[in-house]
C-alpha positions, 0 to 999 in steps of 0.5 A: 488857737495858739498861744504862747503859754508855760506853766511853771509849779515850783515848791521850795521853802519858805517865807519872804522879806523886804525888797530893795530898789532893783530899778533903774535911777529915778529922775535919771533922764538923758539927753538923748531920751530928751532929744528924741525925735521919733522911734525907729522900730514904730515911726506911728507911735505917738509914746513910747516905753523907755523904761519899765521896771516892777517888783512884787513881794510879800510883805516881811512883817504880813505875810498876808499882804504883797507889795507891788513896786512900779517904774515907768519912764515914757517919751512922748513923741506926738500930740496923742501922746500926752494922754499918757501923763493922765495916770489912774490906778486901779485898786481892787476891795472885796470883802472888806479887804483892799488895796491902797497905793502910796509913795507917787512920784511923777515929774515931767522934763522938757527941753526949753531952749538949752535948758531942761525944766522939770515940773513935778506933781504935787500930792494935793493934786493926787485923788481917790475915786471910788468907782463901784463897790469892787475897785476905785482908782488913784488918779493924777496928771503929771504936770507941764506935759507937753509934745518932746517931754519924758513923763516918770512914774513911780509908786507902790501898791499893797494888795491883800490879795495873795491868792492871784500874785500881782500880774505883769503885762509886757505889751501895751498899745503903745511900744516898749523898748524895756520892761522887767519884773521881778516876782519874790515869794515864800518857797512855800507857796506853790504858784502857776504862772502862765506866760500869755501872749506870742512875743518872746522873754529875753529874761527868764531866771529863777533862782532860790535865795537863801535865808531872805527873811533873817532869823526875826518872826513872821507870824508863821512861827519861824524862828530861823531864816528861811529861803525865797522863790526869785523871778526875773521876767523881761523882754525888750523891743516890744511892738504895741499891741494893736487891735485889729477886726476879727479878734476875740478878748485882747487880753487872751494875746497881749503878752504878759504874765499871771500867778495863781496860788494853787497850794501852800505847803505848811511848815509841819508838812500838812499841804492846804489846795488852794487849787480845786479839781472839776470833780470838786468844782462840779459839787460845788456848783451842784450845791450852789443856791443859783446854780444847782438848787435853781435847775431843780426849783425850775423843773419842779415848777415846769412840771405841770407845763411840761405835762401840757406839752407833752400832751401835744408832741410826744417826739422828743425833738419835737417837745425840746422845741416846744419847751424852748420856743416855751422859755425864750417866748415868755422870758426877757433878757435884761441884758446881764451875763453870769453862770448863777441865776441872779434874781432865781425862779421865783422872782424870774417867773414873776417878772418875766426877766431876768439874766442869761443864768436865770433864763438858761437854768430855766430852760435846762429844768424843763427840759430835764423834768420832760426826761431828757438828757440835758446839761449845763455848759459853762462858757467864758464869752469872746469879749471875756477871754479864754477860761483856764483850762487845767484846773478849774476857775469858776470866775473865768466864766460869764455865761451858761448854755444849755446842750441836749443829747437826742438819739446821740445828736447833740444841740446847744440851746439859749432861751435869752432872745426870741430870734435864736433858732433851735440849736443856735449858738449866739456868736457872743458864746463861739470861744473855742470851748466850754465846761459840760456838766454833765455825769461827767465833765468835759470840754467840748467844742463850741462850733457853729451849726450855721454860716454867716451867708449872704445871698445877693441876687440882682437883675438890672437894665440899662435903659436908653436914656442912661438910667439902670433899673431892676430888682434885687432879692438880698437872702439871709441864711444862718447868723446873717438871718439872726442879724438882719432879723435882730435888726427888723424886729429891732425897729420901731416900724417896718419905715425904719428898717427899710431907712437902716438897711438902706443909708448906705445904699448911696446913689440908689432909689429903691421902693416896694421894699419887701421882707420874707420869713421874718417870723420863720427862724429855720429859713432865710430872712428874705429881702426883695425890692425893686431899684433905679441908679441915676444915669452917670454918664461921661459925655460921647455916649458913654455910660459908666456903670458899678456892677457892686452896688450892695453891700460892697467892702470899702477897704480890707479889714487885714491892713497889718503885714504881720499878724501874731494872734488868729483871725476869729470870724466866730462862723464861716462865713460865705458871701455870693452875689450874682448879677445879670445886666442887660443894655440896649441893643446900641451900647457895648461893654468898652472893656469887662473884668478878667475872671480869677479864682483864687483859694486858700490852702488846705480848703480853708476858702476861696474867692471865684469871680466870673464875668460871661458876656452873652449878647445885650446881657453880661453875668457877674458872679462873685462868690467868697467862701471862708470856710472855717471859724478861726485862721492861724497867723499862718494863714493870715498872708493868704487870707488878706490876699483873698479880701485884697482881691475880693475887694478889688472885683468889688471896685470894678467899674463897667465903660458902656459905649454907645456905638 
């Protein structure tokens, strides 16, 4: 998965001072900003960005404390436009420590007639919610908005928190044509910055700036003056980022730009890491009540169990699945992420409950007090965002699998649903890698065993009196069987799930509707049922039937003509759906389908659909295989061409003629 991402490590000298009004005039709005209609570069967008400025800056009295300076000026053009005037701030705490916001301004300019009228917000009418105990929001409406208006903002925020510097997004759901930041820091303070996202900055400079802070204390015990780090980032004509099917956190391809303090060099010399190394992050978590101190309660606890088992199977494999149908049979999700275990063993126990920490921990106790080689692998979920990758940030990750060496056979294993077979990778968790912990760490490919495949297999009859029936037989292999598994144990009654995978089978009477292997995690979830479609005729002995009556695609997922960030299905994915229709010795095919094969480069899948006409009988195969996990932006024109056509053959529609 590609990205566009630049580290920067620069260590100069010293603290940092004020700053001044770097942006542009407020309440300087033209006519033209005024009068305009739509944006040419994006005629759907319902705002757009006219201008954005941000400064941040440590503040010259505490050096403790960053102050973030923020400008924006929004041209509403359409009606969804106008929520942009509802503004909310958010505001980190933690510890004691928090941010606070001051100095909002907001107006609203309109056009009235030949006049301009401007409507500014009042500060009785700016709040303060707290929302939990991690961050509350400042919120305000700017006043008298309206289709045409341009909204400004501006105010300052001041964080305690130093250690990650105020970061800046380029890119929104809405476009931009300017947005710049400005970054001033102590020389002193070593900071990674990491430039996320696929758009290219039209500003990148850096400059050092002499003697900035003056000749004044600033409780580091400076009595001269000192230099500055400067950053100016910008870009201009920025698309709004728009999400589309098939795609992991937005937060990993949104342009923007990240600091993280990894080291300040003090004025005697002595240089404080602020940045950890794995082998420092390892200990850490070796010694950490809920993480490493709850592998070993558990597997002293297990260790009369685990006797028990392997009393029974005395394979190795065999006795990793004992202990694995063991802890996701007995234990309940609760629905909660995290690496540490929450509630720890005891209560776990207690309970039968507890999160993806406390149940993945569990199992990887047993399993290391069975002797086998077992270890924890930390992981950041797709919803989450990509974990960084050169040094440690514990924080990045929200989840912990379990994987186990076997004759150098290695299989990741969780124990958070009954449903996962053994070896099963929940596609939450397929996110490019994770952290293994193990003698030594490392990362390590977190690839799918299975494909998410769909079997379709129909034989229908079409009866003289127009009506076709038959039966069908839907097979469910690998994430395809977990789903519609999910789904049928899910449900209140067997009543229910046949009503859910049925509603969108429209037009289609089915009964004695069967499922296989519903308790049997290694085979295919089996669905079979018998089907009648009601006559659709078209007068003159005409029968019009739709050979894709299941399960069919509506429209393609890749309706973008571009496309910067990959295409993640999370598995391969394979779809076949055959089909044998028979007719009455009196009716023929009018016109059939062409056949066509069309693949990808490099293997990356193919899309086959074959129609073979016999006599009374006609076959259709349809047979889509998308062979990896991840597409590059590349690859994506080809991609959309597959589902164009896939969903094309899907859309066929078969003229029966009566002679």
């Amino acid at each position: 998965m590609k990205s566009l991402a630049i580290f920067f490590s620069l260590t100069i000298a010293v603290p940092m001072l004020q700053a001044q009004n770097h942006s542009f005039e407020f309440g300087k709005i033209s006519n033209s900003e005024l009068d305009m209609k739509r944006y040419d570069n994006d005629t759907s967008a319902v705002a757009v960005v006219l201008n954005e400025f941000g400064e941040a800056f440590f503040d010259m009295e505490n050096l403790n404390k960053i102050i973030f300076q923020y400008h924006i000026k929004i041209k509403v053009l359409r009606e969804g436009g106008k929520r942009y005037a509802d503004f909310e701030i958010p505001m980190r705490k933690n510890n004691g420590k928090q941010e606070t916001v001051q100095k909002v301004k907001a107006i609203s300019l309109n056009r009235i007639g030949n006049e301009r009228k401007e409507s500014t917000l009042l500060a009785k009418n700016i709040f303060t919610e707290n929302v939990n105990e991690y961050y509350s929001l400042t919120k305000f409406a700017v006043p008298g908005v309206q289709v045409g208006s341009v909204i400004e903002i501006s105010y300052e925020l001041e964080t305690p928190f130093t250690y990650n510097f105020v970061p800046w997004e380029f890119q929104s759901e809405i476009p931009k044509i300017k947005s710049e930041f400005w970054a001033k820091y102590p020389a002193y303070y070593d900071y990674g910055i990491t430039l996320k996202g696929f758009l290219k900055l039209t500003k990148n400079e850096g400059q050092v700036v002499r003697e900035c802070v003056g000749s004044r204390s600033t409780g580091y015990g400076l009595g001269g003056g000192a230099d500055c780090t400067l950053f100016k980032y910008g870009m201009d004509n920025i698309p709004a980022f728009k999400e589309e099917d098939y795609m992991t956190a937005k937060k990993n391809f949104v342009s923007a730009i990240s600091f993280e303090l990894s080291k300040i060099t003090q004025l005697d010399g002595r240089v404080d890491k602020i940045t950890t190394e794995w082998k420092d992050a390892e200990l850490e978590l070796k010694r950490h009540d809920s993480f490493g101190a709850q592998i070993k309660k558990a597997s002293n606890i297990f260790e009369e169990k685990v006797k028990e088992l392997k009393l029974v199977e005395q394979d190795p494999l065999a006795l990793a699945k004992s202990i694995h149908d063991y802890i996701k049979n007995n234990f309940s999700w609760n629905g909660d992420f995290g690496k540490y275990a929450d509630n720890g063993v005891k209560e776990t126990l207690e309970t039968k409950k507890g999160n993806v920490g406390d149940i993945n921990l569990l199992l990887l106790g047993a399993l290391q007090e069975a002797r086998l080689e077992a270890e924890p692998v930390l992981l950041s979920t797709r919803a989450n965002g990509l974990p960084i990758q050169h040094h440690p940030v514990l924080s990045d990750f929200n989840y912990v699998l379990v994987r186990l060496n076997i004759s150098d056979k290695y299989y990741f294993l969780d124990a958070t649903s009954p449903l996962y077979p053994f070896g099963f990778i929940p596609e939450r968790c397929l996110n490019g890698q994770g952290r293994a912990l193990g003698e030594t760490s490392a990362w390590i490919d977190l690839k799918p065993v299975d494909k998410n495949r769909v079997v379709t297999d129909l034989k229908l009859r079409l009866n003289e009196d127009g009506i076709t029936s038959g039966t069908a037989s839907i097979n469910h292999y690998g994430y395809a069987a977990y789903e519609t598994r999910n789904l049928f144990f899910g449900s209140n009654n067997e009543e229910e799930f046949i009503q859910k995978r049925t509603s969108e089978w429209l037009g289609l009477e089915v009964k004695n509707f069967n499922t296989e292997n519903e308790k049997e995690l290694e085979k295919p979830f089996n669905e079979k049922f018998e089907l009648k479609i009601e006559a659709q005729t078209g007068g003159a002995g005409i029968v019009y039937f739709q050979p894709f009556i299941l399960n069919h695609l509506e429209k393609n997922p890749f309706a973008s003509t571009e496309r910067l960030y990959p295409v993640d299905f999370g598995p391969p994915t394979e779809n076949i759906y055959v089909l044998t229709f028979e007719y009455p010795l009196g009716y023929e095919p009018e016109e059939l389908p062409k056949n066509f094969a069309l693949s990808m480069p490099q293997g990356g899948g193919r899309y086959l659909f074959n129609v073979t006409k016999l006599p009374g009988k006609i076959s259709f195969t349809s047979s889509l295989s998308l062979n990896k996990s991840v597409y590059t932006s590349d690859e994506y024109h080809a991609l959309k061409e597959i589902f164009s056509r896939f969903i094309s053959a899907q859309q066929s529609q078969i003229v029966m003629k009566k002679k």
